[in-house]
C-alpha atoms as one frame of an Amber mdcrd trajectory, in Angstrom:
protein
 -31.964 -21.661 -12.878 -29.266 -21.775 -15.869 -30.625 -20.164 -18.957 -29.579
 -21.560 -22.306 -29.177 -20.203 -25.337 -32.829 -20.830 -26.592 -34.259 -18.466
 -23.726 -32.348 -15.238 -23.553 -33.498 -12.001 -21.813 -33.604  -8.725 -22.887
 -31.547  -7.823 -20.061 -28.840  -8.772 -17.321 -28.001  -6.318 -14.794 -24.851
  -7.326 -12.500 -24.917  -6.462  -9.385 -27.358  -5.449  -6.591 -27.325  -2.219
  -4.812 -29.026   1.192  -5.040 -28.212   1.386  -9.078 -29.091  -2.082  -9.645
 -32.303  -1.455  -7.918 -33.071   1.773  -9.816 -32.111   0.552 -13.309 -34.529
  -2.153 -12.307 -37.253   0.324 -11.059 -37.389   1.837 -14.771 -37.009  -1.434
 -16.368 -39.804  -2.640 -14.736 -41.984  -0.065 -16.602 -40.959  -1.503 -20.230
 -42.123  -4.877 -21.285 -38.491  -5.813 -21.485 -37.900  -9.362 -19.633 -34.521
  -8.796 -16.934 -32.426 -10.632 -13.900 -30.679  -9.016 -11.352 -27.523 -10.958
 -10.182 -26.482 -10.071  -6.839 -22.993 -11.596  -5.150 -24.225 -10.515  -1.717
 -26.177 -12.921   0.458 -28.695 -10.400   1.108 -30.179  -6.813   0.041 -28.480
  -3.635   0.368 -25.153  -3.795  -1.720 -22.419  -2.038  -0.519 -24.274  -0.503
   2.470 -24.060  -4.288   4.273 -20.501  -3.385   4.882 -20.198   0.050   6.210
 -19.059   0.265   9.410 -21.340  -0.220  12.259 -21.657   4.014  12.963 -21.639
   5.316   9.381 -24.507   7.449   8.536 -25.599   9.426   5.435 -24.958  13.288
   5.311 -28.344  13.923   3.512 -31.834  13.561   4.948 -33.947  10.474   3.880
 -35.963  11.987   1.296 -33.294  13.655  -0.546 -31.483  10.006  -0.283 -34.058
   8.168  -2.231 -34.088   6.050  -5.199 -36.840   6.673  -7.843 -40.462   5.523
  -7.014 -40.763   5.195  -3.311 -39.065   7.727  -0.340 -36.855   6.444   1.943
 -38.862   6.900   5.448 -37.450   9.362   7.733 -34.858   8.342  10.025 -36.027
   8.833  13.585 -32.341  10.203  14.432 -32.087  13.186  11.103 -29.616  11.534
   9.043 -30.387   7.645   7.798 -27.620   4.993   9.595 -26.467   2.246   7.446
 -29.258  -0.335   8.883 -32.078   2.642   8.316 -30.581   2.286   4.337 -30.071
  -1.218   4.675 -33.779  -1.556   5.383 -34.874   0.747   2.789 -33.482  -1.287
   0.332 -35.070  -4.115   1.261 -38.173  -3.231   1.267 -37.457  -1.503  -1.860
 -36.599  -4.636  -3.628 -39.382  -6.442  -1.858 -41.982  -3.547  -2.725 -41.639
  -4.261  -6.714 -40.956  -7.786  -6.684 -37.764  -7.680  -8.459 -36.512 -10.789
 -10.090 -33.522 -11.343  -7.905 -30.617 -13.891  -7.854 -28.480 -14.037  -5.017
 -25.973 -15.008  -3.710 -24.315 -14.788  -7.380 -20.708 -13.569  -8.497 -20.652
 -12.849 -11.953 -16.860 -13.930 -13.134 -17.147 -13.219 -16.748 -19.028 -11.364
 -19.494 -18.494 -12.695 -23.396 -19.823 -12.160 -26.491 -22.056 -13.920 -28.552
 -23.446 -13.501 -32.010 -27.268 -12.739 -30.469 -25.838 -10.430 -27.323 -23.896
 -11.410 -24.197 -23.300 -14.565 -21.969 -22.985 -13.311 -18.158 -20.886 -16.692
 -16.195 -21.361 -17.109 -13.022 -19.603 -20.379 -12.338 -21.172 -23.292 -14.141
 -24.116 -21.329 -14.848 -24.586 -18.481 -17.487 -27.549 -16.133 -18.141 -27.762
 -14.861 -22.060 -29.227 -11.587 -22.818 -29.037  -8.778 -25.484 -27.880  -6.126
 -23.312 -26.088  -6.391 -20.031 -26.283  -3.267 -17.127 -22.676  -3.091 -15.131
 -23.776  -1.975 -11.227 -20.986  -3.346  -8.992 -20.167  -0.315  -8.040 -16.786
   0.207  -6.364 -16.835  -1.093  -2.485 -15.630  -4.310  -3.525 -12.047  -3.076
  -5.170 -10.688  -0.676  -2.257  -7.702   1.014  -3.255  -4.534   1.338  -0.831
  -1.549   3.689  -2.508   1.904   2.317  -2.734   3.887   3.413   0.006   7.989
   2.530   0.179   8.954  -0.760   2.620   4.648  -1.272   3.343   5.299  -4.934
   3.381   8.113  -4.059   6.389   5.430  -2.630   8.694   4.826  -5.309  11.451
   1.299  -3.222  12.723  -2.150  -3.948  10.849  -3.373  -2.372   7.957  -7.180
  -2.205   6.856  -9.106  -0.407   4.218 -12.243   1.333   5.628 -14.212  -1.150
   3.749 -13.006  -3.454   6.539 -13.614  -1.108   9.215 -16.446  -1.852  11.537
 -16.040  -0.201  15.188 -13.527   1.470  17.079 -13.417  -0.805  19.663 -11.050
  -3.053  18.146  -8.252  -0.553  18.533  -8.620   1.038  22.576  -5.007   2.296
  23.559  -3.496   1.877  19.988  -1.208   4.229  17.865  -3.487   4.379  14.556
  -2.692   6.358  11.552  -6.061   7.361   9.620  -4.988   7.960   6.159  -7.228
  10.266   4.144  -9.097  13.018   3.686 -12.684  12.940   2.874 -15.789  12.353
   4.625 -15.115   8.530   5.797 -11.740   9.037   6.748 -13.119  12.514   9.069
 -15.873   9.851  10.240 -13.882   7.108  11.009 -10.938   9.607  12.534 -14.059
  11.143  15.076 -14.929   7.955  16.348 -11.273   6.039  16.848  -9.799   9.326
  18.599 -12.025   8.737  21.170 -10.428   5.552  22.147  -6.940   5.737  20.789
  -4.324   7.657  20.003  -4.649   8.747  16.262  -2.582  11.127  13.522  -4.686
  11.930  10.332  -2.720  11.948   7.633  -4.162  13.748   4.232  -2.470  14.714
   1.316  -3.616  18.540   1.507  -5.700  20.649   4.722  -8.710  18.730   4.596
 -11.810  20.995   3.002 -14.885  21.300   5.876 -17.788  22.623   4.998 -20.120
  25.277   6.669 -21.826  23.336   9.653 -25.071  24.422   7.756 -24.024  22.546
   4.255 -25.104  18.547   3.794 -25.686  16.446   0.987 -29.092  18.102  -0.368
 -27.336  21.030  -0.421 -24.453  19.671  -2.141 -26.646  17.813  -4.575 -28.763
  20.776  -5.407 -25.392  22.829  -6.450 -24.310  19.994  -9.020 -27.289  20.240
 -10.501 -27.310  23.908 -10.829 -23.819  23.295 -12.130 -24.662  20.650 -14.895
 -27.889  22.654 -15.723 -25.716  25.727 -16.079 -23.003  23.546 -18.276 -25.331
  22.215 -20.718 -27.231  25.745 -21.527 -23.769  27.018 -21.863 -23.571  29.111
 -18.803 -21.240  30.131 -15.801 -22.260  30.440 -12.638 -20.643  31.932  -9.589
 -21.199  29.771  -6.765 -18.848  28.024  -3.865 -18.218  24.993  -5.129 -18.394
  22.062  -2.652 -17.434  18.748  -4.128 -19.033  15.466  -3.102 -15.157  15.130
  -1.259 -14.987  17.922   1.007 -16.302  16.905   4.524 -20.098  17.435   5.852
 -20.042  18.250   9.123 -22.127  15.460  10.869 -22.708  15.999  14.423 -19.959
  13.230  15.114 -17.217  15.066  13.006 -18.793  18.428  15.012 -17.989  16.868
  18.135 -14.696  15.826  17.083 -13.800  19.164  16.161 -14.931  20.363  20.007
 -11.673  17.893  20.677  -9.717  19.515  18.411  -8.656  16.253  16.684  -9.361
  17.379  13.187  -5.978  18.595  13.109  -4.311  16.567   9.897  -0.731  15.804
   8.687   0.910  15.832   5.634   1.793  12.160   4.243   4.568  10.361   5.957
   7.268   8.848   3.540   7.993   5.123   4.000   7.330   2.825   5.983   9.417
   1.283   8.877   8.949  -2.469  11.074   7.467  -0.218  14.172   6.039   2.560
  11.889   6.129   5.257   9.713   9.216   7.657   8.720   8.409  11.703   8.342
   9.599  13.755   5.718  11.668  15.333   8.026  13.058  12.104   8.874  11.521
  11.382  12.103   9.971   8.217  13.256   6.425   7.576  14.508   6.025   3.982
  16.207   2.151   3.001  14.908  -0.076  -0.112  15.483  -2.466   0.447  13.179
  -3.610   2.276   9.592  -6.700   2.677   8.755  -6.857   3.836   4.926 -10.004
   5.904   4.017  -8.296   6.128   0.333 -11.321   5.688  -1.770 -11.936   2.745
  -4.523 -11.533   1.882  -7.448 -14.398   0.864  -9.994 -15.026  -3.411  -9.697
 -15.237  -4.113 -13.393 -13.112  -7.321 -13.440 -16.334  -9.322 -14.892 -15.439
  -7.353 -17.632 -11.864  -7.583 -18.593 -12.741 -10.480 -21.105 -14.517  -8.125
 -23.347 -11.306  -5.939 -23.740 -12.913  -2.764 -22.658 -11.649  -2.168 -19.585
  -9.154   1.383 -20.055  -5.543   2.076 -18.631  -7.242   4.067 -16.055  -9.593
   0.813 -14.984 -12.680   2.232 -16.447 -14.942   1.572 -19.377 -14.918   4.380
 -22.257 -18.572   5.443 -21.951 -21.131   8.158 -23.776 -22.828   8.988 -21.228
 -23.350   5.323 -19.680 -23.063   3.382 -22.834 -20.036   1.722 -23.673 -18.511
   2.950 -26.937 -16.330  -0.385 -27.522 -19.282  -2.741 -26.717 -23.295  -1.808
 -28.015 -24.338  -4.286 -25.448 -23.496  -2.961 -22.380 -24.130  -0.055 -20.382
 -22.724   0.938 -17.175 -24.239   2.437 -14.261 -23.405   4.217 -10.748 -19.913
   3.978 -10.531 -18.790   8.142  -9.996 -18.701  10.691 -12.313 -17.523   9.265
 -15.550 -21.153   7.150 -15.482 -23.237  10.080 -14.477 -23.120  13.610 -12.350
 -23.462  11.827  -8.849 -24.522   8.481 -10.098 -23.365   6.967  -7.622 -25.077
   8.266  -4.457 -28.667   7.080  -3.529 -30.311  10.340  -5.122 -28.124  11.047
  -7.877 -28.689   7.380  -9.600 -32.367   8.464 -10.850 -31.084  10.621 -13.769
 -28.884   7.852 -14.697 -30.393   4.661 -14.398 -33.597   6.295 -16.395 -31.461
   7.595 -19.270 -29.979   4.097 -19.555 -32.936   2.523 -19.288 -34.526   4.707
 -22.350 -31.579   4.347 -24.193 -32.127   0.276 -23.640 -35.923   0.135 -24.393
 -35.055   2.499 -28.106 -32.282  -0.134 -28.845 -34.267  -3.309 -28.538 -37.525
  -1.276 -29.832 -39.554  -1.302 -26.422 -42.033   1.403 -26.829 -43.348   0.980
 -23.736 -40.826   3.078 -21.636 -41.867   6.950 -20.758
């Protein structure tokens, strides 16, 4: 269903994972009319195309979107089908208004609000909520002579088992949690170098994501009341030790390398100017945020982010962005830390078009 001009919502939100799904949780408690626009074929966002072994390193109730707990995973931490499910029946449980499959290309302005375009169909509304998250706009760094290199290359967003690559010579490039994940489980089948930028940072055996997420908040509590406090650190970066990394470690194959520098046809050249012959690299280098829906409205920063206050764009009144790192909220974009987040915007939403309604 195309709406025209004559029938706009209050509110479009783009996109349709675990911040979608929350921002539509609180907007569900105003009286404000809303779509969700989803370009996946099916519920669960970005969790559809983790890799068949990936698992959370929190429990499921402290990996929970507001209103309903994720069930407990029968094997301690959630798999990416246990979260898969969970947002299903998430989405099912409060009868969002869903779209799907629909890829939003384009975002313009109109006197009365926004036009979202989706091919030759367009939504109007007076606000629009950016949650596309990242997974769709994986980053790969520049290295010298890359388009030389005869092997493969994939991004861990393409990664799905280790299979694939029994007796190979694979590079896993990168340091945090998915490239220690993916690194456990290709060892065991091939011959692998992990290459990080600096000694990777492991934490105690005893430290997972609650624990993590409990120390931001201590942190941003402490920040906003003006106050210190002395306490190890332990980004959202540094590696949980799940019991597949723990058994990797056993193997001693958490042993990492510093970054080679170019490329060569057969593989990679050393600092030191040796040569490693390679089949395969598998970059675990992060992503970027997927805002291209948005580069029409002109707000879109050098960096490739949106100048926000807090999640509101300051450039555009219209639109708010949620769940895509830090910049958009202290850990807005992992299952638990969208809450704080998506209800803030959501408030902020329901004061601008004078909804009442909202707690």
């Amino acid at each position: 269903m195309t709406h025209s001009a004559s029938t706009p919502l209050d509110a479009v939100i783009i996109g349709g994972g675990q911040s979608a799904l929350a921002v539509a949780y609180f907007l569900r408690r105003t009286q404000l009319s809303f779509v969700i626009l989803d370009a996946e074929e099916a519920p669960g966002g970005a969790w559809r195309h983790g890799w068949n072994s990936l698992r959370l390193f929190s429990p499921a109730t402290w990996s929970s979107i507001p209103g309903w707990m994720m069930p407990p995973a029968p094997e301690g931490y959630p798999t990416r089908n246990h979260v898969i499910d969970y947002l299903n029946h998430y989405e099912q449980r409060y009868q969002f208004p869903v779209q799907r499959p629909v890829r939003v290309v384009s975002v313009e302005r109109l006197a009365s609000g926004l036009r979202v375009h989706a091919g030759d169909r367009y939504w109007d509304a007076k606000v629009v909520i950016s949650a596309t998250g990242t997974w769709s706009n994986p980053f790969i760094p520049h290295y010298p002579d890359a388009e030389l290199f005869a092997g493969r290359q994939l991004h861990s967003a393409h990664y799905v088992e280790a299979q694939a690559f029994a007796g190979k010579k694979v590079l896993v490039v990168g340091g945090g949690n998915s490239g220690a994940q993916i690194l456990a489980e290709v060892s065991k089948v091939a011959q692998t170098t992990w290459v990080t930028p600096t000694e990777p940072m492991f934490l105690p055996d005893d430290v997972d994501g609650r624990v993590l997420f409990e120390r931001a908040t201590q942190r941003l509590k402490a920040q906003q009341e003006g106050r210190v406090i002395d306490q190890p650190v332990g980004g959202l970066g540094d590696i949980v030790m799940v019991p597949p990394v723990i058994e990797a470690r056993g193997r001693e194959v958490l042993k990492s390398v510093r970054p080679f520098e170019r490329f060569t046809r057969e593989g990679v050249r050393w600092a030191d100017g040796s040569e490693s012959a390679v089949d395969v690299v598998i970059w675990c280098t992060g992503f970027r945020p997927a805002l291209q829906h948005l580069e029409a409205l002109g707000v879109i920063n050098t960096e490739g982010r949106v100048e926000v206050e807090g999640t509101h764009s300051t450039q555009e009144p219209r639109l708010w962005l949620v769940g895509y790192g830090e910049w958009t909220g202290s850990a807005s974009a992992t299952l638990i830390g969208v809450t704080r987040t998506a209800r803030s915007t959501v408030n902020e939403i329901a004061a601008c078009l004078g909804d009442s309604s909202m707690a």
